[in-house]
N, C-alpha and C positions, 0 to 999 in steps of 0.2 A: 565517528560515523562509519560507515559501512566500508571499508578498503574496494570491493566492486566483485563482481561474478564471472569476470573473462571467465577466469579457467571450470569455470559449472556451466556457460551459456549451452554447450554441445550434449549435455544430459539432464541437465536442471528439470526439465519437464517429463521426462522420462522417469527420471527417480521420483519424482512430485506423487505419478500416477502410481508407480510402482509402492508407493508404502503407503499415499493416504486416499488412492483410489481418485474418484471426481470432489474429495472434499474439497480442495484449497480452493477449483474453479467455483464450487456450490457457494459457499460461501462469499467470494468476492462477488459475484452474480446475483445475489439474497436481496437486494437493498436499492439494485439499480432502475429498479420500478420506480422509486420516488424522486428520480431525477429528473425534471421537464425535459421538455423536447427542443427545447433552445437554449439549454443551459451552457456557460462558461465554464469550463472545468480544468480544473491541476490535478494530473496524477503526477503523484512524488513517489519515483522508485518501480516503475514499470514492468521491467523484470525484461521475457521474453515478447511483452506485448499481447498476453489472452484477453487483458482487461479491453483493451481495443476493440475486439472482434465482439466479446460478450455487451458491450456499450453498443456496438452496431445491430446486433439482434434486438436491442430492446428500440435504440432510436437509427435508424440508417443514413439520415440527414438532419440536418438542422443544429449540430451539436460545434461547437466551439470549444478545442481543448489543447492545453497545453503541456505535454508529454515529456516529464523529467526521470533520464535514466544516467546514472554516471557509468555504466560500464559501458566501450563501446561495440564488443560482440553482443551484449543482448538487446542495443539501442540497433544493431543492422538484422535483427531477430524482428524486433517491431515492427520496422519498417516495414518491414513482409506482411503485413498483418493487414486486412480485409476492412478499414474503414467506411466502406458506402460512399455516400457524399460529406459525411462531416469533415470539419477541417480540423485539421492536427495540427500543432508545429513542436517540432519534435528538441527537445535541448540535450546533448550528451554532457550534463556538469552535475556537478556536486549542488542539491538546491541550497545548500548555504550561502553558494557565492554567486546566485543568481539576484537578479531584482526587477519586477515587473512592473510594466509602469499600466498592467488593468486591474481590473476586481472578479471574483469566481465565485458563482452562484453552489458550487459543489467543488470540495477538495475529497480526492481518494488515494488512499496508503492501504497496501495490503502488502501483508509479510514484508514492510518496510523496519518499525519501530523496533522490532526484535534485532536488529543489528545497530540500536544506539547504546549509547550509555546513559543513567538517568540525566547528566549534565547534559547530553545534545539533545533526548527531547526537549529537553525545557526551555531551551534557544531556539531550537526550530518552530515549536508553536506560535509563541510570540509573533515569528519573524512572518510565519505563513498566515497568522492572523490577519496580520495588516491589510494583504491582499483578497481577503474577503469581502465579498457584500456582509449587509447588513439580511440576518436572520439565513446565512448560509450554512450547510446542512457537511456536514465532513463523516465517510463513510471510512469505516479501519476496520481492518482484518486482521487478525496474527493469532499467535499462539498463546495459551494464557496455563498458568497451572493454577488444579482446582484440587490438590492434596492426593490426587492419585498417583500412588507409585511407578505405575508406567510410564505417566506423561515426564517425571522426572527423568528417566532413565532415556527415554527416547531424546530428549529435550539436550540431555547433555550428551547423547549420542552424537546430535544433529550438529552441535555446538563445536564439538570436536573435531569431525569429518570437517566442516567449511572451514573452520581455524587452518585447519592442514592443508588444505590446499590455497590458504590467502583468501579466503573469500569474507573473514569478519575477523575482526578484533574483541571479543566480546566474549563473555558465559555463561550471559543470564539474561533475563528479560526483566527489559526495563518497567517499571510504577507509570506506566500511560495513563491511565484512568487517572491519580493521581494528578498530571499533569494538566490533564482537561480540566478536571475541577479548577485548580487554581488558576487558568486563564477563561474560565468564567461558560465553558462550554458544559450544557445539560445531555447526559444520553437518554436519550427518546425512544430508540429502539432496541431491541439484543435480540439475535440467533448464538445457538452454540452449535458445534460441528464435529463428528469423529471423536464422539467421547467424555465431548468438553472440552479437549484440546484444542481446538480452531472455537474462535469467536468474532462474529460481524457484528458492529455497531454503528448505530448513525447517533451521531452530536449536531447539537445546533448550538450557534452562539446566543447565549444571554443577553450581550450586549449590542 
């Protein structure tokens, strides 16, 4: 899994805007229309906390969610972040070794899956399944290659810079879609973003 982003927390949004413009925010913001106004929600891997503020533009109250970040510079990042009245509870851990004793009407990951290996998504699914309602809705963002020579080159650019400075173990992106099938989840929806490179999907559970 992910080693964490301390040492990117003080530019990470910075550099984001500087090479892919408002894609990564576009995108993670694409989908959050279809989330009721009183939903339970898990984000796994938070970052600096945008997704917060973009969740409070669509809903400002009424929302219930539980905020999983393992770094904890970009977990004292979030904190700063504009919630409304919804309620947060915030977790600085690895969601591996987390376990909740509710159920989540909506799970969101954005530019999370990109810093596993295919062996961790495949445990983490399962594991964050369980914590689902019935006919709940899991919104993912990340990177994807679609054969274009750029996105490779950028892709292991990207791969390389975070290697170096600690921030992922990793140098490739992992078969997600893949994963979803085999734990029984249908995508419903797609946006693609900047090329193709960025893509937002919502899954729902089959079962």
């Amino acid at each position: 899994m992910a080693v964490g982003y301390d040492n990117a927390s003080w530019f990470y949004e910075k550099l984001s805007k500087l090479v892919f413009g408002q894609a990564q925010i576009r995108a993670q913001e694409y989908f959050l229309s279809q989330i009721s106004s009183d939903a339970h929600i898990l984000i796994i891997g938070g970052g600096t906390g945008q997704i917060l503020e973009s969740l409070t533009k669509v809903h400002p109250s009424g929302l219930s969610i539980a905020y999983v970040e393992i770094s904890p510079k970009m977990m004292a990042l979030s904190r700063k972040r504009n919630t409304g009245k919804n309620i947060v509870e915030y977790y600085t851990e690895d969601i591996s070794q987390i376990s909740f004793n509710q159920k989540f009407e909506v799970i969101i990951t954005a530019f999370v899956f990109d810093n596993f290996t295919d062996e961790n998504v495949a445990k983490l699914l399962p594991q964050v399944s369980r914590w689902c309602k019935p006919h709940c809705i899991w919104l993912d963002t990340d990177f994807q290659l679609t054969g274009a020579r750029w996105q490779k080159l950028m892709l292991y650019s990207m791969y390389t810079f975070f290697r170096t400075i600690g921030a992922v173990n990793v140098n490739q992106l992992p078969d997600v879609q893949n994963v979803f099938d085999v734990c029984n989840y249908q995508l419903t929806d797609e946006k693609e973003f900047y090329g193709r490179f960025i893509y937002s999907r919502v899954y729902k559970r089959s079962f």
